[in-house]
C-alpha positions as CSV (number, residue, x, y, z in Angstrom):
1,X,7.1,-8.1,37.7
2,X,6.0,-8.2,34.2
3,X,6.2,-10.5,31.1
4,X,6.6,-9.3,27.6
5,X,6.1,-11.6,24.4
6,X,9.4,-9.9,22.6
7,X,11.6,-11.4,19.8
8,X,13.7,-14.1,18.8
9,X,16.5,-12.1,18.9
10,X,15.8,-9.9,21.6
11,X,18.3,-10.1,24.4
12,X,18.5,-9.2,27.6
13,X,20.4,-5.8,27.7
14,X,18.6,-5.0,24.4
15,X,15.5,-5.4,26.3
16,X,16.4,-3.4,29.2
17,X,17.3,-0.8,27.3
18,X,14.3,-0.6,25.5
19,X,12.4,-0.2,28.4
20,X,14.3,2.3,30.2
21,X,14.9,4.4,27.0
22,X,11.2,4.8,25.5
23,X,9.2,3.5,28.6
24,X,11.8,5.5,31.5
25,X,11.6,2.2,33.6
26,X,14.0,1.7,35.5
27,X,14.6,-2.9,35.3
28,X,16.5,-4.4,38.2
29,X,16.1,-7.8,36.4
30,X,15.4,-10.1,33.4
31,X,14.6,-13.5,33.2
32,X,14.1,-14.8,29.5
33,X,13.1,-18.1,28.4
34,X,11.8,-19.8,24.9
35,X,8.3,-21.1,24.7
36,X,8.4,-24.2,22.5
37,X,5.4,-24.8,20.5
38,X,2.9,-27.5,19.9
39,X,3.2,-29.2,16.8
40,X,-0.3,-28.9,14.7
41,X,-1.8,-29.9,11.5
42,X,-2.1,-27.7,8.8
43,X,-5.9,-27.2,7.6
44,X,-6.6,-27.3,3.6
45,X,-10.1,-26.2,3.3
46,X,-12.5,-28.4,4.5
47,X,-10.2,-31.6,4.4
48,X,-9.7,-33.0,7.9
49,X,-5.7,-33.9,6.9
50,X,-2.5,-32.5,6.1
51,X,1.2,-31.9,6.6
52,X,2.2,-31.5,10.7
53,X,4.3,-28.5,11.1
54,X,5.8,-26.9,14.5
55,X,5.0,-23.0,14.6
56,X,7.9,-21.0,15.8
57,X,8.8,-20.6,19.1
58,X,8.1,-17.2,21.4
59,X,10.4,-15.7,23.3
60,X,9.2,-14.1,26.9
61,X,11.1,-12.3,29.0
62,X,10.2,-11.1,32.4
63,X,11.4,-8.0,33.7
64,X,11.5,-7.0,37.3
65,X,10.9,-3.7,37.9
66,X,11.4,-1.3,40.1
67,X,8.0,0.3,40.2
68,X,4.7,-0.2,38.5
69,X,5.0,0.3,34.8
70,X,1.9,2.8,33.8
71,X,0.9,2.7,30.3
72,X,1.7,6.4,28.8
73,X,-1.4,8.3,27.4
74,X,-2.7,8.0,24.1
75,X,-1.7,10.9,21.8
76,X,-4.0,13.0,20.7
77,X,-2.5,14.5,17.5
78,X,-1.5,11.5,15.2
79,X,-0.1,13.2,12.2
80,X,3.9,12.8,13.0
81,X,2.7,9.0,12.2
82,X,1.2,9.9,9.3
83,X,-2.2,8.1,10.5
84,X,-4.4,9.9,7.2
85,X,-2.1,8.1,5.1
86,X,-2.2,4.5,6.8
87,X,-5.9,5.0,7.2
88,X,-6.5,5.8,3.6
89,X,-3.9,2.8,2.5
90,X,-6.1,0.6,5.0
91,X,-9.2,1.2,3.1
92,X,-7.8,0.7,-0.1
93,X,-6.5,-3.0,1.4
94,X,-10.2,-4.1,2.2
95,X,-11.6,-3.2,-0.9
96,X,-9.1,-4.9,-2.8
97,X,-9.7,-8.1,0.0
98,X,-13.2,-7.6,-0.8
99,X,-13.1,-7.6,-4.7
100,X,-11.1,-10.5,-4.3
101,X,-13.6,-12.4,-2.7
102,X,-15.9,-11.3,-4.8
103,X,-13.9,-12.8,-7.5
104,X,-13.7,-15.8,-5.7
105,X,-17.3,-16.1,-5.1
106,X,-18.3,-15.4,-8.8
107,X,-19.9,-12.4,-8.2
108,X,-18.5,-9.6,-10.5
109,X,-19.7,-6.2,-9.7
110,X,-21.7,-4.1,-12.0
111,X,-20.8,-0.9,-13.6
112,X,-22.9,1.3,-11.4
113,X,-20.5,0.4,-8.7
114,X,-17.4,0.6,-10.4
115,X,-15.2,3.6,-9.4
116,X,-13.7,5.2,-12.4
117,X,-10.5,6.2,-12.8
118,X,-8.8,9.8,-12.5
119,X,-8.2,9.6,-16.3
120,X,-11.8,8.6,-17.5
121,X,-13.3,11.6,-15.0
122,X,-11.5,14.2,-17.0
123,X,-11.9,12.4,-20.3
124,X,-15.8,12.7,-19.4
125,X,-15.4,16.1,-18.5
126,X,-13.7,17.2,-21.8
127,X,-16.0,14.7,-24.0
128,X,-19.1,17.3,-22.1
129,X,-17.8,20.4,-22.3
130,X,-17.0,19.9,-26.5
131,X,-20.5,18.0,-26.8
132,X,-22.4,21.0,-24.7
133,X,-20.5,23.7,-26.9
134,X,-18.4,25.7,-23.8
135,X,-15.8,24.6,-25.8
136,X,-15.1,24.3,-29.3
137,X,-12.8,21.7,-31.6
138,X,-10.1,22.8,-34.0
139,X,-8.7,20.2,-35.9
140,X,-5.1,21.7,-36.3
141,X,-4.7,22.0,-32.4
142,X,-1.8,20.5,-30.6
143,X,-2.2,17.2,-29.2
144,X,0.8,17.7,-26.8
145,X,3.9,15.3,-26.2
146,X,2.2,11.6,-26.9
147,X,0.8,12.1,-29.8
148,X,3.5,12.2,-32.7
149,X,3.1,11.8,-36.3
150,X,4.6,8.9,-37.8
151,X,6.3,9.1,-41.5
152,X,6.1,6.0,-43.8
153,X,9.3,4.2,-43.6
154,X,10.1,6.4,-40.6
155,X,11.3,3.5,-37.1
156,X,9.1,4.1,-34.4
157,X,12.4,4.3,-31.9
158,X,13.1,7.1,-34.0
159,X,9.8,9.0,-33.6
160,X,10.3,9.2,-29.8
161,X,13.0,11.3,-29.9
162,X,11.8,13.6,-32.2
163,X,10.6,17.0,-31.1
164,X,7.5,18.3,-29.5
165,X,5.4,19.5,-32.0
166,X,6.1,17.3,-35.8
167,X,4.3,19.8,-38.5
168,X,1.6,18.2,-39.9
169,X,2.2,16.4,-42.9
170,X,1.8,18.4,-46.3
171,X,1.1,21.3,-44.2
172,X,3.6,24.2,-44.3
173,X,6.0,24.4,-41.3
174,X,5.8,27.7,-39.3
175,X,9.3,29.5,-39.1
């Protein structure tokens, strides 16, 4: 015998046939009930009152089976769930949680331990490399895609679909 919290809609074929198609146990039967919860009073803070609510109900069914169910062994190699990835969004969750609350306590945090952005990195890189001299500024050099010249009189919407490169005004155009 064993009990499983499972739910709402859980039935009982979909339960056996959960268990016997990722567990390989075999179920000879299933008892399932609901477990009704206590009401209780939801907590504001500090304050001692508020609304009464009844938390949802849990489903439990209990499976008889016909041997012991063994837990199967950890894996070793997590990468076919991707666990870098939920690791690295898991961090980046409890730092934003903990800037929150830092925000909520009034405690801002100072620039030291501020973590720049991709963008201001290489826009510190490039400032260093013109200021040190390893490389040198031309003033006719291409800008790229972003930066487009704007006419007088000329609609912004306009100005987007120009080309790539707008020759510089009063300059001559390169054919």
């Amino acid at each position: 015998m064993a009990t499983f919290n499972v739910p709402l809609s859980f039935n009982k074929l979909d339960f056996r046939d959960y268990l016997w198609n990722v567990y390989n146990v075999e179920v000879r039967s299933v008892r399932s009930f609901v477990n009704q919860m206590r009401p209780r009073q939801r907590q504001y803070g500090n304050s001692q009152g508020g609304k009464w609510y009844r938390p949802r109900s849990q489903k439990m069914m209990i499976a008889d089976l016909a041997r012991p169910f063994v837990w199967p062994e950890a894996p070793d190699d997590l990468s076919p769930w991707d666990k870098l990835m939920f690791d690295s969004v898991e961090a980046e969750h409890r730092k934003g949680i903990e800037a929150q609350q830092a925000r909520v306590r009034g405690t801002p945090r100072l620039r030291d331990e501020m973590e720049g952005s991709a963008e201001r990195r290489k826009l510190r890189n490039e400032a260093e490399r013109l200021l040190t001299g390893r490389r040198k500024w031309r003033s006719g050099q291409s800008l790229g895609s972003a930066w487009v010249e704007v006419e007088e009189g000329e609609d912004v919407e306009n100005v987007e679909a120009a080309p790539e490169a707008a020759p510089a005004p009063g300059g001559d155009a390169k054919t």
